[in-house]
C-alpha positions in Angstrom: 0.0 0.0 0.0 1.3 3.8 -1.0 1.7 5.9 2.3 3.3 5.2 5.7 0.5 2.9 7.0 1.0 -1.1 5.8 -2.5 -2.7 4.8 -2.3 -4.9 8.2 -2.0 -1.7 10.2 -5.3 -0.4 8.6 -6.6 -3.4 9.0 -6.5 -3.4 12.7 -7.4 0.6 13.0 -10.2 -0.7 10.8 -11.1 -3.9 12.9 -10.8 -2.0 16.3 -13.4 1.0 15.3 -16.3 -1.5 13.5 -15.8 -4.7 15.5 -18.4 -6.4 12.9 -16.3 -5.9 10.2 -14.6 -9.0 8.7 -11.2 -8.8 6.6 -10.1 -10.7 3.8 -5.8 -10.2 3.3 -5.3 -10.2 -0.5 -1.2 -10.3 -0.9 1.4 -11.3 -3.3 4.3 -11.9 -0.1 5.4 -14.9 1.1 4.1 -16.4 4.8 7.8 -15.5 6.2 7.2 -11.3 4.8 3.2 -11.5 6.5 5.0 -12.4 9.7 7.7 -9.7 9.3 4.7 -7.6 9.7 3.4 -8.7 13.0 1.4 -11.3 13.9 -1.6 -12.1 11.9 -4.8 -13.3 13.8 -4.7 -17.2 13.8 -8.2 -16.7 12.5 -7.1 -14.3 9.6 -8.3 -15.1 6.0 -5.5 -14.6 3.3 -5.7 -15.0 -0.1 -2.4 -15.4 -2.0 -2.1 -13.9 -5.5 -2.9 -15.5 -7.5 -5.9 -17.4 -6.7 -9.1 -18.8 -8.5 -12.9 -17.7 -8.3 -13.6 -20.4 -6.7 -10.8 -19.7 -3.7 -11.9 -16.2 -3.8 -16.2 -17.2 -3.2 -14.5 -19.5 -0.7 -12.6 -16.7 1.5 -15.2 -14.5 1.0 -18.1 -17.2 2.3 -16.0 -17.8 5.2 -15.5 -14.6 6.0 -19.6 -13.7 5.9 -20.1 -17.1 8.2 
């Protein structure tokens, strides 16, 4: 993301002011980079580019459960 604020640290600001809110992590880094960015929620959905449709109705459906 452009800017001085990573797309996990907007996702948390995001997450702590609309607790009903549910994320879905797109990214193109590796597992080892995502951690380099503090820890993820074990819970967390991410989607690694590139992914199918079907992966993508998948991540989303769990994250509307």
């Amino acid at each position: 993301m452009p800017g001085s604020l990573s797309g996990l640290e907007l996702a948390r600001q995001i997450a702590l002011r609309h607790t009903t809110v549910k994320i879905v992590f797109m990214t193109s880094d590796s597992d080892e980079t995502l951690s380099d960015a503090g820890p993820l929620d074990p819970d967390a959905i991410v989607l690694h580019k590139t992914y199918t449709k079907a992966i993508l109705v998948a991540a989303i459906s769990r994250a509307l459960e």
